[in-house]
N, C-alpha and C positions, 0 to 999 in steps of 0.2 A: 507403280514402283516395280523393280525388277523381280522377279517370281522366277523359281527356278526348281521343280520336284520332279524328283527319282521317284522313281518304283522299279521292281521288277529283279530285284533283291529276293533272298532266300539260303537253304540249307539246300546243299546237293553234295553226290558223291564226286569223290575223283573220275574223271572225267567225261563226267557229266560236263552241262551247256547249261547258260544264262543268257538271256538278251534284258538288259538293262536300258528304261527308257528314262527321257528326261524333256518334260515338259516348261518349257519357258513362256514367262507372258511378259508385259512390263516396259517392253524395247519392240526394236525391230530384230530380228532375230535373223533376217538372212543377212545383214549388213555383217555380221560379229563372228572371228572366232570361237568356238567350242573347244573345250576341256574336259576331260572326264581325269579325277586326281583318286587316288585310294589312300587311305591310312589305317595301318595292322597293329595292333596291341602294341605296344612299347616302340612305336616306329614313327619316324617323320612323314607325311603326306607327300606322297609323291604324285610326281604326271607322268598318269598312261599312258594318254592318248591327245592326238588333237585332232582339227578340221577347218580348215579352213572355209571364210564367207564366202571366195568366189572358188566355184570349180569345185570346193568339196573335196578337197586335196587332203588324205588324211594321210599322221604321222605318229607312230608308235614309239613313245619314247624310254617303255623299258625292252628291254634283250629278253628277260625271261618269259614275255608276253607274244614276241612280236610271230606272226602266224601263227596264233590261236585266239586273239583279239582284234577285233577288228571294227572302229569307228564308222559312224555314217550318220548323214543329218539328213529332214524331212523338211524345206524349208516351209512347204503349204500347211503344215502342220505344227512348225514351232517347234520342233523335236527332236532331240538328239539320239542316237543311240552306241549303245557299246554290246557287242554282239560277244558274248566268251566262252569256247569251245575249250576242250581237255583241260579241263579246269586241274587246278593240283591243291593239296593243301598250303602252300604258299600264298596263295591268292586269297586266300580269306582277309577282309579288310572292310571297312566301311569305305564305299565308292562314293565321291563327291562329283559333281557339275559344277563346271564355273565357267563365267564369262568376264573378261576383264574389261569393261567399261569406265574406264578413268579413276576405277577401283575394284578390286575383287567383289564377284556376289559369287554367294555358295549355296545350293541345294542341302538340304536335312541330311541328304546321305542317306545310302539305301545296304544295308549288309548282306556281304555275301560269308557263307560258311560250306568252305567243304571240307568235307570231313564222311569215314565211313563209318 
């Protein structure tokens, strides 16, 4: 079955750095799309980031992210990641993984907090 875990979650200061990893098993994993989504306290889940299966063509889909986060996949490894520099307090949020395979699977989610 599809498997999908983050780590790499934590408490940091403003502008501090996170590299946030996500391990997939379950599928084939270079065939697929990659997601990394976040959802903040009282807020809807949104999409970060993505990646595409061939090429590795990533795309940053919020404004207030885009050149301080930055997507990238492992495929000999199965692994995604989200790289996050100048972190702000905005960004605090539980970070999800997802791959859409004829249906949403989502990772536990890995939290980030920054805060000073």
């Amino acid at each position: 079955q599809v498997q999908l875990v983050e780590s790499g979650g934590g408490l940091v200061r403003p502008g501090g750095s996170l590299r946030l990893s996500c391990v997939a098993s379950g599928f084939n994993f270079s065939w697929w799309p990659m997601n990394w989504y976040r959802q903040a306290p009282g807020k809807v889940r949104e999409l970060v980031a993505s990646i595409t299966n061939i090429g590795g063509m990533p795309t940053i889909h919020v404004d207030s992210v885009r050149g301080r986060f930055t997507i990238s996949r492992d495929n000999a490894r199965a692994t995604v990641y989200l790289q996050m520099n100048s972190l702000k307090p905005e960004d605090t949020a539980i970070y999800y993984c997802n791959v859409y395979i004829t249906k949403d699977y989502w990772g536990q989610g890995t939290q980030v907090t920054v805060s000073s």
